[in-house]
C-alpha positions in Angstrom: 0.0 0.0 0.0 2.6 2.4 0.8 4.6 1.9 -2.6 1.1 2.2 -4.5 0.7 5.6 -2.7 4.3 6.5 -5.0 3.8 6.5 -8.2 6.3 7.8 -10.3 9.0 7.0 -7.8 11.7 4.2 -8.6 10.3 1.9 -5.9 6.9 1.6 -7.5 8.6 1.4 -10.9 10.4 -1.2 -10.1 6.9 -3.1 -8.3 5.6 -2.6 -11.8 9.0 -4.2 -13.4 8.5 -6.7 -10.7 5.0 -8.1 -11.6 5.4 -7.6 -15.3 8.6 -9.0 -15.5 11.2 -10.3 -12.9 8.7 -12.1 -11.1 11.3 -12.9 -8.1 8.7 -12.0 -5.4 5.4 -12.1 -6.8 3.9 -14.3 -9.0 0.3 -13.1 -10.2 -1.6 -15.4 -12.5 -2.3 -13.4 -15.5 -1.5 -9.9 -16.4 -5.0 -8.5 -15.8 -4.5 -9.7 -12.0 -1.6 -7.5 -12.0 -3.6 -4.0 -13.3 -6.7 -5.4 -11.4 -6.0 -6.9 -7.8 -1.9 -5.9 -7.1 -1.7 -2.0 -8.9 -5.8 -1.3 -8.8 -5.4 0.8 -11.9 -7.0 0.1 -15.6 -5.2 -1.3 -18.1 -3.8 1.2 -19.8 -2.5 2.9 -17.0 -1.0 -0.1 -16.5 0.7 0.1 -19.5 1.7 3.5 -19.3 3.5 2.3 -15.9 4.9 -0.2 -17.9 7.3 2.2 -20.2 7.8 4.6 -17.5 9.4 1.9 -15.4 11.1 0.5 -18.4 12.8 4.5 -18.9 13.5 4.6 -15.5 15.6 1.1 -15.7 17.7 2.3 -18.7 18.1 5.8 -17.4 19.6 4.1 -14.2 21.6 1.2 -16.1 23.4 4.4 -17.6 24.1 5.8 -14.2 25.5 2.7 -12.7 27.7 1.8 -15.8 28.7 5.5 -16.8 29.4 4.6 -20.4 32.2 7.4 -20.4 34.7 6.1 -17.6 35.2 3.1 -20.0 37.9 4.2 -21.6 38.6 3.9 -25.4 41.7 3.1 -26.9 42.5 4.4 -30.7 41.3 2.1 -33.6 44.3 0.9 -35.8 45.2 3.4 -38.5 44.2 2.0 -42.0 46.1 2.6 -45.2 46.2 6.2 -45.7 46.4 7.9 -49.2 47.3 10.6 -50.5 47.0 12.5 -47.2 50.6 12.2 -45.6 51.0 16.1 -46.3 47.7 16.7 -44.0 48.7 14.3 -41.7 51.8 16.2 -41.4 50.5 19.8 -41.3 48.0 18.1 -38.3 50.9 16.4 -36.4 52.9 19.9 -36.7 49.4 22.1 -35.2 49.0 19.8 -32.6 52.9 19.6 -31.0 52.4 23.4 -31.2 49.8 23.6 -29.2 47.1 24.4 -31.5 43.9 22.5 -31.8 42.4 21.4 -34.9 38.7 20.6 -36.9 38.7 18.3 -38.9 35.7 17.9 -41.2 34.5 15.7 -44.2 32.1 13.2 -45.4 31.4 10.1 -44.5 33.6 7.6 -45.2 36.7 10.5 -46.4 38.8 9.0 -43.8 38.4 11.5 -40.7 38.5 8.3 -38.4 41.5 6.6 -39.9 43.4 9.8 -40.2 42.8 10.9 -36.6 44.0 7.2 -35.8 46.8 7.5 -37.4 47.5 11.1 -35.4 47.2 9.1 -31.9 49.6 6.3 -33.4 52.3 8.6 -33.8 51.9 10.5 -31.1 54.8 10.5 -28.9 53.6 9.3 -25.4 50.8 6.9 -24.5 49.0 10.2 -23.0 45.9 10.3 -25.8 42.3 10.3 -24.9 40.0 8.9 -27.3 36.1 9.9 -27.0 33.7 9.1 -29.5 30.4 11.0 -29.3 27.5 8.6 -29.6 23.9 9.6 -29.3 21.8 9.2 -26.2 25.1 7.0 -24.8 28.0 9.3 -24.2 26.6 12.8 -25.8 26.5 14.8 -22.3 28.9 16.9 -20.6 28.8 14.8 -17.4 30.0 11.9 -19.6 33.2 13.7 -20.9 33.5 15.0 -17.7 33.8 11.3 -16.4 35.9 9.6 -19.1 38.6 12.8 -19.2 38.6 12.8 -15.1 39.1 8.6 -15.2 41.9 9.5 -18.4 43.6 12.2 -16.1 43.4 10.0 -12.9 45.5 7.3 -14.4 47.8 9.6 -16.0 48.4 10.9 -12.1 46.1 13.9 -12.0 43.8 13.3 -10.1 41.5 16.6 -8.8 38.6 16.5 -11.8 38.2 12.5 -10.9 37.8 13.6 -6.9 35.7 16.2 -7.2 33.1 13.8 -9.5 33.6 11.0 -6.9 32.8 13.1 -3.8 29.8 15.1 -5.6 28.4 11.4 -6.9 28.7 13.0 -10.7 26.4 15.6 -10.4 26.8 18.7 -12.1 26.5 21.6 -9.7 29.0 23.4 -10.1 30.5 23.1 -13.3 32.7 26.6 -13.7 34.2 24.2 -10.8 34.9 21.2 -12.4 36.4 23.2 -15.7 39.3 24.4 -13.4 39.6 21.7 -11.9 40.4 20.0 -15.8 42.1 22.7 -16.9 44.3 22.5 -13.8 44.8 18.7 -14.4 46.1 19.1 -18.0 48.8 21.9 -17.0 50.3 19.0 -14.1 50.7 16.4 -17.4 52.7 18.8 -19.4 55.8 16.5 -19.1 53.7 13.9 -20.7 52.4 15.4 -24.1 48.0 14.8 -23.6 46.6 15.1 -26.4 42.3 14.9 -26.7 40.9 13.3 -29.9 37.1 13.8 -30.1 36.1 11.4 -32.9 32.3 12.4 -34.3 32.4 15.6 -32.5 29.3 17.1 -34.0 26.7 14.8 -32.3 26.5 16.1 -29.0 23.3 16.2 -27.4 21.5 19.6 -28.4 18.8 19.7 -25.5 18.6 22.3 -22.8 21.7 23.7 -24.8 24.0 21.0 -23.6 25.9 21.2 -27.0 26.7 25.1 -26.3 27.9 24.1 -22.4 29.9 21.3 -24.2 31.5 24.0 -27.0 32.5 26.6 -23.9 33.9 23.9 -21.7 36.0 22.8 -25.0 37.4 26.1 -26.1 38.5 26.6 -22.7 40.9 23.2 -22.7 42.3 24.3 -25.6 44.4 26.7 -23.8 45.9 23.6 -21.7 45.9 20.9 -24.2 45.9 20.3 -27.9 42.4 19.3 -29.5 41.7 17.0 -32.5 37.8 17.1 -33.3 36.6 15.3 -36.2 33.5 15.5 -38.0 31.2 16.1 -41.0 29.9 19.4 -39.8 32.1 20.6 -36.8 31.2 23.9 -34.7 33.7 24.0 -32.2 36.4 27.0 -32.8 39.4 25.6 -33.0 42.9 27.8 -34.3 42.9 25.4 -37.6 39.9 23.9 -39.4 40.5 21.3 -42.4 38.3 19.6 -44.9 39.2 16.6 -46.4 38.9 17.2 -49.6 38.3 14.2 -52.6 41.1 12.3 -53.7 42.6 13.4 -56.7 43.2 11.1 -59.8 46.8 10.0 -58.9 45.6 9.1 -55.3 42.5 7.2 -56.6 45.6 5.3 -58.8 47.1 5.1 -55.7 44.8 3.4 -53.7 43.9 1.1 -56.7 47.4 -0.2 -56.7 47.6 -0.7 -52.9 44.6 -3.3 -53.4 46.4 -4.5 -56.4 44.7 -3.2 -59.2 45.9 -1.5 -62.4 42.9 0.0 -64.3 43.4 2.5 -67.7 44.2 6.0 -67.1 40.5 6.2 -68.5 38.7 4.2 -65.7 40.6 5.4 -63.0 39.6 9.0 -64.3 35.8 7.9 -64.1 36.0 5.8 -61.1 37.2 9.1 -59.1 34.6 11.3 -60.7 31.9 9.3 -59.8 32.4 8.4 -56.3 33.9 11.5 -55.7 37.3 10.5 -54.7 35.6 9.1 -51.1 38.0 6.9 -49.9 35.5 3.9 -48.5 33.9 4.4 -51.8 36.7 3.7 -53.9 37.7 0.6 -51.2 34.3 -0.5 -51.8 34.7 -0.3 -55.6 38.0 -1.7 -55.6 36.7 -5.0 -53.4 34.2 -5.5 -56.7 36.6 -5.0 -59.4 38.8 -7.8 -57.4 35.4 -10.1 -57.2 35.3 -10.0 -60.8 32.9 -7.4 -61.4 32.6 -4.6 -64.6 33.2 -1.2 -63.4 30.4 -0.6 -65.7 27.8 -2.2 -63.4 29.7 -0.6 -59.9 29.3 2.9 -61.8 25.5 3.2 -61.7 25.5 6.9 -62.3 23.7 7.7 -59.5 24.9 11.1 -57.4 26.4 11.1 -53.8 28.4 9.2 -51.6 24.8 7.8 -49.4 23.4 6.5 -52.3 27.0 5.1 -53.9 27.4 3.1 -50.6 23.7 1.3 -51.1 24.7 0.9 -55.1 27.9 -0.8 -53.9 26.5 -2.8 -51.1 23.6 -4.2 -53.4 26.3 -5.3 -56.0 28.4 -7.0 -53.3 25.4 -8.2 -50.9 25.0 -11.5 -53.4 29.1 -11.9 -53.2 28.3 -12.5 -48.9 28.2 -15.6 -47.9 25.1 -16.5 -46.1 27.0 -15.8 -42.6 28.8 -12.6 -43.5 24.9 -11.8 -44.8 23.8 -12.4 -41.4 26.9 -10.6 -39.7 26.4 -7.4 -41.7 22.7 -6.9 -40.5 23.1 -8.1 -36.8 26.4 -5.5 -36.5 24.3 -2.8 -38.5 21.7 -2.1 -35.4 24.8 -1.2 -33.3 25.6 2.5 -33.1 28.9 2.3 -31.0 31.8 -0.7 -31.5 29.9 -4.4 -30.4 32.1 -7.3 -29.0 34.4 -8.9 -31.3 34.3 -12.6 -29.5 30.6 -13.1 -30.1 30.7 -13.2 -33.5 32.4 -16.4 -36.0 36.0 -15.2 -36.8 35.7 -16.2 -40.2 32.4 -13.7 -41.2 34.2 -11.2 -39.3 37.6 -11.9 -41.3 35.4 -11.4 -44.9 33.7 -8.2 -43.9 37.1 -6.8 -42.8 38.8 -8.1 -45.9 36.0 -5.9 -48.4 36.5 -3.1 -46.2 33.3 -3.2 -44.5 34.1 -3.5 -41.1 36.8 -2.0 -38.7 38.4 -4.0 -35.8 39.8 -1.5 -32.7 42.6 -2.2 -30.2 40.1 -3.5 -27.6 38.7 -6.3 -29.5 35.6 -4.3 -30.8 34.4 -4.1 -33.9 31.7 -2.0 -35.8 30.5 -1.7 -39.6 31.6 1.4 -41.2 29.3 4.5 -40.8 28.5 4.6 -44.9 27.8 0.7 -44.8 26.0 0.9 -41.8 23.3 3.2 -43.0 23.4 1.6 -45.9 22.3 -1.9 -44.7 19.9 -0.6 -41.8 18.3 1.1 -45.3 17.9 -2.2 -46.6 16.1 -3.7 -43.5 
């Protein structure tokens, strides 16, 4: 009686979960005995609990796991093209202290290049976060995964303060210093922050603005690489990677061991746009024995080349790699590696539609994705 005087609280949400679903406790007989004789409410307020109790689980599943103290590691750097001159002008910004944007397409090769940044960086001091919608698009998230970064890198004041005040966010002006302060202790190690899909933050109750000020004032204690397709953070460089040219579309061609005429290389550029994953993908069909005539549909833009690609290559899966592609397409952020057969893993990786990381994830590339969740 007491708990049914509470609704809306999380013990009479989890009652609700209880009946409908754990069923440790109580075991009712049929669902209209739960609405009926245990909640005394109709059935679609029984319902309505229902979802609000099921929110209320995730909400607190993301509490107690705190997605963003999970580190990530770097992914390996793939093959990169004709971009060792930006990688260079990047590498020099960044040992200077500058922070830099980097912007492009889908699929142009911001991930791999920023990889390949991280590989080469000097010290093991690099922290990787990847903005992912509704999982680690907050400010307390950051806040969490650059305080458990700094901790282990022996600065340790951000990670207090979020211990002692349980996460919340009272006083953020606060916890900025206390970041900012952090960073200027680890000179002597070279940090470096890599923010990998940086324009998904969270836009509600202006979170993306609080996340833009708290950024541009890091930048004064440590070097920034943000990557993505449409980037708003300020930083003292912004670059756009631009299409390959001809000689780099040759290029790539010959690192998958293809010589095509000057002719078809010339065409095969213009009409994916010299998009690197595009050309990979193109390249993984010539080798399967198909015409560049049938790849080259003719249609416009990169979204709709990587569903023209996909559909030639889907009949090429086998029935496993089939199956692989559309369980891996539903997951927005890198799944296990281990659950998965090795071998369908292996041919997805060899076309170029899938990336392992260092930490035995692995996830479908963002152009593929889409591509196959537009085919389900």
């Amino acid at each position: 009686g007491e708990i049914l005087a509470e609704p809306g609280t999380p013990r009479y949400s989890y009652l609700v979960l209880e009946l409908r679903y754990f069923r440790q406790f109580f075991r009712p007989r049929s669902l209209q005995q739960i609405w009926e004789e245990f909640l005394q409410q109709s059935r679609a307020e029984f319902y309505r609990d229902v979802d609000r109790a099921i929110d209320d689980l995730g909400a607190a599943l993301l509490r107690s796991l705190r997605p963003g103290v999970r580190l990530e590691t770097p992914p390996t750097a793939g093959p990169l093209v004709g971009r060792a001159a930006l990688l260079r002008r990047i590498e020099t910004a960044l040992h200077n202290g500058q922070s830099v944007g980097l912007s492009g397409a889908s699929g142009s090769g911001k991930t791999s290049l920023a990889a390949a940044v991280a590989q080469q960086w000097p010290t093991a001091a690099v922290f990787w976060f990847t903005v992912r919608p509704e999982l680690t698009d907050r400010l307390y998230q950051l806040l969490y995964a650059l305080g458990a970064f700094l901790q282990r890198h022996g600065a340790t004041a951000l990670w207090r303060a979020l211990v002692a005040n349980q996460g919340l966010m009272d006083d953020p002006a606060l916890l900025y210093s206390l970041a900012r302060r952090d960073l200027e202790t680890l000179t002597d190690v070279q940090p470096l922050l890599i923010l990998d899909e940086a324009d998904r933050w969270s836009a509600d109750d202006g979170a993306e603005r609080q996340i833009d000020q708290f950024l541009n004032g890091l930048q004064a204690a440590v070097p920034i690489l943000a990557a993505g397709q449409r980037l708003e953070l300020a930083t003292a460089q912004r670059i756009t990677l631009e299409d390959l040219s001809v000689s780099d579309t040759a290029a790539l061609l010959e690192t998958a061991g293809l010589a095509l005429p000057a002719a078809d290389i010339q065409r095969l550029q213009r009409e994916t746009h010299g998009n690197p994953r595009l050309v990979w993908l193109c390249a993984d069909l010539l080798q399967q024995g198909e015409t560049l005539d049938n790849i080259l549909t003719g249609e416009t833009g990169p979204a709709q080349a990587f569903t023209n690609y996909l559909n030639l290559l889907w009949p090429r899966l086998d029935p496993a790699e089939r199956s692989l592609a559309q369980a891996l397409a539903v997951f927005t952020h890198p799944a296990p590696r281990d659950p998965w057969p090795a071998e369908a893993l292996d041919g997805l990786h060899e076309r170029h539609l899938l990336t392992y990381d260092r930490t035995g994830g692995v996830r479908l590339l963002p152009g593929v994705r889409r591509a196959v969740l537009r085919a389900l």
